[in-house]
N, C-alpha and C positions, 0 to 999 in steps of 0.2 A: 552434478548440476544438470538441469533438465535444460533441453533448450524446449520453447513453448511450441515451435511446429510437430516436434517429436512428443512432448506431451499429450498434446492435443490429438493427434492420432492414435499414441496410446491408449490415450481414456474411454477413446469409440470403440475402442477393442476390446477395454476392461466392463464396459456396461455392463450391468447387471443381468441376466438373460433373461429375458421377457417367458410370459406364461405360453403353451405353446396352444392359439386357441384355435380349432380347425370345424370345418363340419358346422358350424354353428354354435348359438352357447345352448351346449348342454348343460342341464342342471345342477350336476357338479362345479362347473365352471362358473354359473352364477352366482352358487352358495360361496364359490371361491371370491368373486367380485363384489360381494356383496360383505367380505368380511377384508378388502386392502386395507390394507393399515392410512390412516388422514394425516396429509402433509399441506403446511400454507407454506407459501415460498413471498415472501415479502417485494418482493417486486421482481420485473418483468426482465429475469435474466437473460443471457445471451443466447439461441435456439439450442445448444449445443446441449443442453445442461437440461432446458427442457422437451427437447428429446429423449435423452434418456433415460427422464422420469416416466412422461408419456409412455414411451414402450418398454419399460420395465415389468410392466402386471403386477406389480408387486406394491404400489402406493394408485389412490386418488389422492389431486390437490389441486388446491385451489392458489390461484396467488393474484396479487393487488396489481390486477394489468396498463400497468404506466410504467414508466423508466425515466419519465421529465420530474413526476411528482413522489416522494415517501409517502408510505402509505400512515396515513395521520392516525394520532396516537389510540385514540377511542376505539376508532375501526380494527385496527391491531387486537389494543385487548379483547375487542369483541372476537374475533376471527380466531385468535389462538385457542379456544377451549375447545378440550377433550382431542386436541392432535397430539398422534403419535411421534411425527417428527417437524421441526422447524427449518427451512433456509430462509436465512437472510444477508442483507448487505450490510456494512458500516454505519449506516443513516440510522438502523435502529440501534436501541439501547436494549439490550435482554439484561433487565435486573428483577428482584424480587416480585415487585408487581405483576410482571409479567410471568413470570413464571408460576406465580400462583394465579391468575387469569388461565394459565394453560392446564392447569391442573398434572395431576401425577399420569396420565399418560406418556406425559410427552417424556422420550427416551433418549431421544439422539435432536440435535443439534449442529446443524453444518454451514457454517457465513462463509461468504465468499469473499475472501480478504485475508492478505498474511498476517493484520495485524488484529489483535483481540481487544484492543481498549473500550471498544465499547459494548463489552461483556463480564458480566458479574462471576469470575470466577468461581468465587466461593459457595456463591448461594446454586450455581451449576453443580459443582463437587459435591456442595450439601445434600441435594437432589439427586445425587450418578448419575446424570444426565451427558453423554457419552459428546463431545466436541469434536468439531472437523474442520479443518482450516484450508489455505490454500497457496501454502511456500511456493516456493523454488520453479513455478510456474507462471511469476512475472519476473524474474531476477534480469531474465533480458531487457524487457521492456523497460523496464524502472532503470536498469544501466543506461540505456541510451538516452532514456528521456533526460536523466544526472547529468549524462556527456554535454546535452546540447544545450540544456538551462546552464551551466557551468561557462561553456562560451557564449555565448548569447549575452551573458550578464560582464564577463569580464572582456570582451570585446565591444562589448555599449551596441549589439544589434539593433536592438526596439528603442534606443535612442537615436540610430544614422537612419533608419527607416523609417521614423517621424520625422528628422529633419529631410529626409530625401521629398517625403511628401507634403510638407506642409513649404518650400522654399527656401528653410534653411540650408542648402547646397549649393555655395556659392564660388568664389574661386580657391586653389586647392591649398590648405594651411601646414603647416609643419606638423601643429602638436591637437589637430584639432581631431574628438574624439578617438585617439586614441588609447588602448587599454591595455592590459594583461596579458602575456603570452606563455602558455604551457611551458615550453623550452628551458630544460635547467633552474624547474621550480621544483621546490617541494610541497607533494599532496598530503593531505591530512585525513585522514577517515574518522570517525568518531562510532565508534559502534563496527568492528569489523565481524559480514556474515558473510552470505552469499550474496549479498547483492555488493558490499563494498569490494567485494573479490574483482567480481564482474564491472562495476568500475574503472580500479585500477588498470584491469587486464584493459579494457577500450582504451583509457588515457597516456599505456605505457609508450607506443607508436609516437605521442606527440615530444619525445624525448624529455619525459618526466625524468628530473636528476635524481629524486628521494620519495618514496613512498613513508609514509609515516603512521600508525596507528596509536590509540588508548580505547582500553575496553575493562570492562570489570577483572580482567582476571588475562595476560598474554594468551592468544590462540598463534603456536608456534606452526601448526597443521596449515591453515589457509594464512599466516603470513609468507608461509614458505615459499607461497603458490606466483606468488607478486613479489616478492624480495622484501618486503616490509619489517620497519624497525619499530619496537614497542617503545613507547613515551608516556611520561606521565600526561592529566589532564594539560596543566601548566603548558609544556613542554610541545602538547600538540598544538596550542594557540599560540606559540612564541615562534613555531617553526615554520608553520603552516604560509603558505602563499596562497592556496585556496584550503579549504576546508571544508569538506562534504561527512554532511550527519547520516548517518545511519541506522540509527540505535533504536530501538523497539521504545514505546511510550510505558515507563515503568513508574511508580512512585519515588523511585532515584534516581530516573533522568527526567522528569518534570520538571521544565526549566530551566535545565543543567544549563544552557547557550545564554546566558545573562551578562548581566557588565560585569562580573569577573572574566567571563571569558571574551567578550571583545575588547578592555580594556588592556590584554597582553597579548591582540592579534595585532598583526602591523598595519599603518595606513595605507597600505599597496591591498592589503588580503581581500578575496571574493569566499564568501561564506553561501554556502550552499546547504538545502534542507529536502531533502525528500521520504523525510520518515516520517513524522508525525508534528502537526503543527505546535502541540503542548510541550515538545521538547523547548522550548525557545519561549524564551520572556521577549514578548512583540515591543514593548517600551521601552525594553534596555537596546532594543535591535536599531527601533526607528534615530534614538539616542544615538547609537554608535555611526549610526549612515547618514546624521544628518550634518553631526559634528565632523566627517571626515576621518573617525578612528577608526573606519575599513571602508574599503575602496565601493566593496556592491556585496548583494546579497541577492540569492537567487530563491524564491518561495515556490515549491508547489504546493505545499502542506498549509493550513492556517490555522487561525482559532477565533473565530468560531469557522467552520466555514457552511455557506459563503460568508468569504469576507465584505462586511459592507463595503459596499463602494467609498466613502465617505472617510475613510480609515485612514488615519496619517499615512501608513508604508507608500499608498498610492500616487501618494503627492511627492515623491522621492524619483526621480529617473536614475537614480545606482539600484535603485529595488527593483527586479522581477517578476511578476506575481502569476501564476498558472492556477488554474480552477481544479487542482487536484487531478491531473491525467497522467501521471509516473506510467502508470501500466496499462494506459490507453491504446491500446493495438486491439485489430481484430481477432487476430491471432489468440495472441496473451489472454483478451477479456473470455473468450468459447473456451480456451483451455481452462482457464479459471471458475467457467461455469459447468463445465464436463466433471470437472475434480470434488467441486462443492456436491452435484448432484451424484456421482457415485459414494462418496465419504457418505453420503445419508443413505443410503438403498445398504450397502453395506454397515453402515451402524444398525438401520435396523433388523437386519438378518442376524442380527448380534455376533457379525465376522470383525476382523482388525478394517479400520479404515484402511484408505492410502496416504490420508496425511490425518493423524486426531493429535488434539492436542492432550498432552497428560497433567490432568488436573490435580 
């Protein structure tokens, strides 16, 4: 498991090694430059990443220099044809359209993000269009971020610091916002990887009585790691005192978090999400939070996101809701942009990435 300081230093080391250009450009060198291979980078990644495009000599590119705004759809397909390689972030969609916008140069493909959902697998594979992802290089940051939405949510923070600020702080009550305490609970994972590892491991200190997981199939290897016992689905939401999702957005976990499953969590339970918003039917959820059939729920994920303001979960104070920041660190984000941008300089050199995904 990577920690992202030590990645992130890795990757300045791993950089691709620049052209070596001295003396001025000789003619060679410009017949060289005049033939880099054409990369767009979809938006305005973190220096780290383009840096090491920059001084690679190995790619020109171009990218949509904003970080507030995606770059809008038109412009996109304009902008992809006849490149050799793509980065992008989550925001966009790489499906058929696009990839025949880009025509058959384009070979390697590198987003910056663990998760691939909004990437057209097949019609990639179709193409050999060669994928680069970006694991194990926020697993930190997404843990802590889990740790602190988890309490946050089952402690009613952003409910005592509204009432601190707006006057509700008045003389001191027995039972008055009080919540949930780690202590001789059992945790629930839903999808155990590297990041529910990294969870666990931060939650063990607060004297977790039971770790518990369900996943397609026992992983005996990283349960070992945290002591964890396999359960069925059932079995995780019957036992669970909180419940943190994990799981990759697949066409078999679309949704899977619906009223079957808060309907066998207990009204004490904090349910927690920081995998992907589509895992979770939003209706069945606001349902279970508004009824009382679990205690709170912690979002950073959503669907759409952003979430309109206007959105029932909002009008809930057991709901949490964060603008997607899991793996918001300085840190985590240049490591994650160093990784994206080597997996492409190395795709296209036609070497193994450091992380491709296999199609």
């Amino acid at each position: 498991m990577w920690c992202s300081r030590m990645a992130l230093r890795g990757l300045q080391r791993i950089a691709v090694a620049p052209l070596n250009i001295t003396g001025g450009l000789t003619g060679n060198v410009q017949r060289e430059m005049s033939t880099l291979l054409r990369v767009y980078v979809t938006r305005q990644i973190p220096p780290e990443g383009l840096k090491i495009l920059r001084e690679s000599g190995q790619v020109q590119f171009e990218l949509w220099d904003s970080d507030d705004v995606p770059v809008p759809r038109k412009e996109l397909l304009q902008k992809v044809k006849g490149v050799d390689g793509l980065v992008c972030v989550l925001t966009e969609r790489i499906d058929a359209e696009l990839l025949d916008a880009a025509g058959p140069n384009l070979k390697v493909l590198s987003t910056m993000s663990v998760g691939f959902d909004h990437l057209s697998l097949e019609e990639l594979k179709k193409r050999e269009i060669r994928v680069g992802y970006t694991p194990d290089v926020l697993t930190d940051a997404v843990a802590e971020l889990t740790v602190a939405l988890l309490l946050t949510t089952s402690r009613r923070l952003v409910e005592a610091t509204h009432e601190a600020k707006t006057g509700g702080w008045g003389t001191w009550r027995t039972l008055w916002l009080c919540g949930h305490e780690l202590a001789n609970s059992t945790v629930g994972i839903l999808g155990l990887g590297r990041i529910g590892v990294a969870i666990a491991e931060r939650l063990a200190p607060f004297k977790v009585k039971k770790f518990i997981y369900t996943d397609v199939a026992p992983r005996p290897e990283l349960a070992s790691i945290i002591n964890a016992e396999y359960v069925s689905f059932d079995e995780l939401a019957k036992q669970s005192d909180f419940l943190s999702v994990c799981c990759a957005l697949t066409p078999e976990t679309k949704e899977i978090c619906n009223k079957n499953l808060f309907s066998k969590m207990k009204n004490t339970s904090i349910f927690i999400n920081t995998s992907r918003g589509g895992v979770v039917n939003q209706e069945d959820l606001y349902e279970a939070l508004s009824t009382g059939q679990i205690a709170g729920a912690g979002l950073d994920v959503t669907v759409p996101e952003p979430l309109p303001t206007n959105h029932p979960l909002f009008t809930l104070k057991n709901c949490v809701i964060l603008p997607h920041i899991a793996s918001a660190s300085y840190t985590t984000r240049n490591a994650m942009s160093a990784l994206a941008a080597n997996n492409l300089l190395l795709g296209l050199r036609g070497e193994p990435m450091i992380k491709e995904l296999k199609l």
